[in-house]
C-alpha positions in Angstrom: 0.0 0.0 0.0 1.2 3.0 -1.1 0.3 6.4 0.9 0.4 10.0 0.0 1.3 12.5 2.2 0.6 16.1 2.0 3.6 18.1 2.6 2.5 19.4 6.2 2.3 15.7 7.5 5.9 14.5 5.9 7.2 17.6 7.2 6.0 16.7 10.7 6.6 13.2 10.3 10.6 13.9 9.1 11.3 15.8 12.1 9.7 13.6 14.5 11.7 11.1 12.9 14.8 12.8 13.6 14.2 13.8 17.0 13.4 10.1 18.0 16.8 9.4 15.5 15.0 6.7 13.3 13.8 6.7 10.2 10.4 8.6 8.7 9.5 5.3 7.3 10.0 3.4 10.9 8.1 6.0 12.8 5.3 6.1 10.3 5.2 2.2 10.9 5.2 2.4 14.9 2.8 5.2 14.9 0.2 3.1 13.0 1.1 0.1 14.6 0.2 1.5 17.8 -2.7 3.2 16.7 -5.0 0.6 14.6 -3.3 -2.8 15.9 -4.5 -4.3 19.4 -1.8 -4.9 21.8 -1.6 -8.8 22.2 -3.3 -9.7 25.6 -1.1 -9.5 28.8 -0.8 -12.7 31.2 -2.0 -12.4 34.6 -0.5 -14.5 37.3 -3.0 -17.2 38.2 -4.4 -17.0 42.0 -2.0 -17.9 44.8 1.0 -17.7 42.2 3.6 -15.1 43.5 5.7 -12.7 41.1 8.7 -15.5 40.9 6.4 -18.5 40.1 5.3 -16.1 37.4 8.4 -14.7 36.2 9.9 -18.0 36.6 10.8 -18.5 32.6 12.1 -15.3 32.5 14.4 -14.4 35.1 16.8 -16.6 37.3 19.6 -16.5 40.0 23.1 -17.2 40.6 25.1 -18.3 43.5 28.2 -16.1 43.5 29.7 -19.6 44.6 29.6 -20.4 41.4 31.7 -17.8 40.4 34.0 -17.2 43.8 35.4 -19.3 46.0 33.3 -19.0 49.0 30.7 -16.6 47.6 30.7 -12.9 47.3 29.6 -12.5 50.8 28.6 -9.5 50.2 26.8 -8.7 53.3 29.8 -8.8 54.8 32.1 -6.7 52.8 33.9 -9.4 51.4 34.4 -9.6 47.7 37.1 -11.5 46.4 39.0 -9.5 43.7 41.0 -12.1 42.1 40.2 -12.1 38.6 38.1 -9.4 38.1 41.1 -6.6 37.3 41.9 -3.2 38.9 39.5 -1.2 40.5 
């Protein structure tokens, strides 16, 4: 689908373009995009499910063990340096 613009709307739509720094032809696309298409449906937690049980795909943890002998131990004020360069 071609579109015509009159030259008041390019105008308008080049320098919004440029002061987002993307393209007239991108910003024309998000702009109608989030005007005329619904936004997909968001997921709700089911009941008794906490925010980890729900994020649980998405995020995840690490055990500075892992990574340092004996942990970070952070709460402490202990983090091993070894490795990780100057400061």
């Amino acid at each position: 689908m071609d579109i015509k613009l009159t030259p008041d709307i390019e105008a308008a739509l080049t320098q919004e373009a440029r002061r987002r720094g993307t393209t007239v032809e991108t910003r024309a696309l998000t702009y109608l995009r989030e005007r005329f298409v619904s936004p997909e449906p968001v997921e709700e937690a089911g009941d008794g499910e906490t925010l980890a049980d729900f994020l649980g795909d998405y995020i995840g943890a690490l055990s500075s063990g892992e990574f340092v002998d004996g942990g970070a131990q952070m709460s402490l004020g202990i983090v091993a340096r070894e490795g990780l360069g100057p400061r």
